[in-house]
N, C-alpha and C positions, 0 to 999 in steps of 0.2 A: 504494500500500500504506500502511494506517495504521501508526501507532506499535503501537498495541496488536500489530498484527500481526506486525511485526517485533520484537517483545518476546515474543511464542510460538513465532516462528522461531527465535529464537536461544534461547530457551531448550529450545526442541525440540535443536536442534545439540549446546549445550553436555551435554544428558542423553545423547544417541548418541554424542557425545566421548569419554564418562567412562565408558558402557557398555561401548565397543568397548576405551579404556583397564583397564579391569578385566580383559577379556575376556584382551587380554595378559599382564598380570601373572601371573593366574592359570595362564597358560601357562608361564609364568618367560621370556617375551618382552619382551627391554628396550624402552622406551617411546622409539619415535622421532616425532617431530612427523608428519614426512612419512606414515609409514605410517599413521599413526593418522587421516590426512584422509583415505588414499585409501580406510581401512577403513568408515570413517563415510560416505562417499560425499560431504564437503565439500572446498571448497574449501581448502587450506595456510592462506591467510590468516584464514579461520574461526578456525579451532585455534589458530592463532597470536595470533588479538584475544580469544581465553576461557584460552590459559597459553600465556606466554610462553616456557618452557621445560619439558622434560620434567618435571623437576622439581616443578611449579606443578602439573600434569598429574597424578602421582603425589602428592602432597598431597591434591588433589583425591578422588582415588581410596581414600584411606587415611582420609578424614576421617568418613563413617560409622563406623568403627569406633573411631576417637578419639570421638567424639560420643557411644556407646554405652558406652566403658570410663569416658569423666568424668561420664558421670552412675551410672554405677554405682560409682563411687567417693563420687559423692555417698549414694548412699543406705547403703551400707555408713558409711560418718560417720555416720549416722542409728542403726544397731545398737549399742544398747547393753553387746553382747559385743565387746570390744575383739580379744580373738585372735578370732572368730570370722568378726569384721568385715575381720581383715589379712589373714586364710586366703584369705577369699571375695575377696576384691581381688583376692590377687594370682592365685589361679584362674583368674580370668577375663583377667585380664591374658597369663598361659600360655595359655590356651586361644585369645585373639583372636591370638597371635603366630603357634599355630599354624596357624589356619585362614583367619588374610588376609595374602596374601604380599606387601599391600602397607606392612605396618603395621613390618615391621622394619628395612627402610630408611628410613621417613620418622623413625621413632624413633630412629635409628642416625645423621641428619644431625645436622652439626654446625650448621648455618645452617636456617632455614626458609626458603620465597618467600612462604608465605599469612601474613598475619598470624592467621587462622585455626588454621594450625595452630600456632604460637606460644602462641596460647591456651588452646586444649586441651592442648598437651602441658605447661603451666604448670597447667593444673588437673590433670594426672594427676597430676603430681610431688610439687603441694600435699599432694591424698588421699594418697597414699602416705607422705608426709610425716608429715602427723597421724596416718592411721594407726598408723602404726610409733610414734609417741611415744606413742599412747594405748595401745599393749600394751606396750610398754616403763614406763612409767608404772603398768600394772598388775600388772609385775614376770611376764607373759605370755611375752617374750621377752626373749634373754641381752641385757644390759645393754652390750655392744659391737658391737651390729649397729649400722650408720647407715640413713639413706634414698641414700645413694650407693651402699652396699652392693646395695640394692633394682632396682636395673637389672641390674648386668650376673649377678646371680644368676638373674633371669628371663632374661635371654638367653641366660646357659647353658644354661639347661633347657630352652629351644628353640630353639638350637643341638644340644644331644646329639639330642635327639629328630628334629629333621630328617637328622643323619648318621647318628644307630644307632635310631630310631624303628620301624622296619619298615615296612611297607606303609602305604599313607594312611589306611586307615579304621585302623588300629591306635594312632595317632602319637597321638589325643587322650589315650586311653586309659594309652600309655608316658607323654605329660605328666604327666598327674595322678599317676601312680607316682610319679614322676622329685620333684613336686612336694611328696608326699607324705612324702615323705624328708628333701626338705631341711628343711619345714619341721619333722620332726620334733628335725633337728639344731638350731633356731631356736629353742625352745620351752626355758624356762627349766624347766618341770615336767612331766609325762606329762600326759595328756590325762584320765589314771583317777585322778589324783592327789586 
């Protein structure tokens, strides 16, 4: 067997890894190494040489959606409407919390294993960061919010929405309410002002 091929193998493996690992999560199935080889139909020691622990495993699995909110954070930096730019941030921020089950744990650890996600979740914080200073800066929002503030606000609001959300196709739609509130409480002026 050549290299090339065992370079398609494996990266064949590591895509049915991470498939069959999505596969669980979305089930609200914790990620066991073990099971997750015999779902994939590989070997333990596969799964074991592409994440070392479930952990790596679930990083893995949440990094699409990191990879989607940092660059939508980038382009919101790009809008020139400062509230309009920190709304759509953090919208979508709600909205990925609620619709990838793996994205609230990896956000929620105190340590990383990818340096991957180290990365991204340093560019989310960034965006979020600037953001909040550029509508603060444009006297958009109350002048004693932080960006520390900007976490556990969002995981409140999906937090409430997965225990009092209602039904799954419902939960986006209670976000945006849910979101649509706070941010009204945020907002230094009315929106008609």
């Amino acid at each position: 067997m050549t290299t090339a091929q065992l370079r398609k193998d494996a990266a064949r493996n590591w895509d049915r890894i991470v498939a069959i690992a999505r596969d669980l999560v979305d089930q609200g199935t914790p990620l066991q190494l073990n099971d997750v080889a015999r779902r994939a139909g590989v070997g333990v020691g596969t799964v074991y040489r592409h994440f070392a622990t479930p952990e790596a495993l679930l990083e893995a699995v949440a990094t699409p959606c990191l990879e989607a909110l940092a660059e939508h954070g980038r382009q919101a930096l790009a809008d020139p409407d400062p509230w309009r730019a920190l709304q759509g941030f953090l919208s979508r921020t709600v909205e990925a919390q609620i619709t990838d089950a793996a994205l609230a744990p990896v956000a929620a650890a105190h340590t990383d294993t990818l340096p991957r996600t180290t990365e991204l979740k340093q560019s989310l914080a960034s965006a979020g960061t600037e953001l909040l200073d550029r509508a603060r800066a444009a006297a958009a929002v109350r002048p004693d919010l932080t960006a520390t503030d900007l976490v556990p606000l969002m995981c409140g609001i999906a937090h409430a929405v997965n225990v009092h959300g209602g039904p799954q196709p419902d939960r986006l739609a209670t976000a945006h309410r849910y979101l649509a509130t706070l941010l009204e409480g945020l907002r230094t002026a009315s929106p008609n002002a």
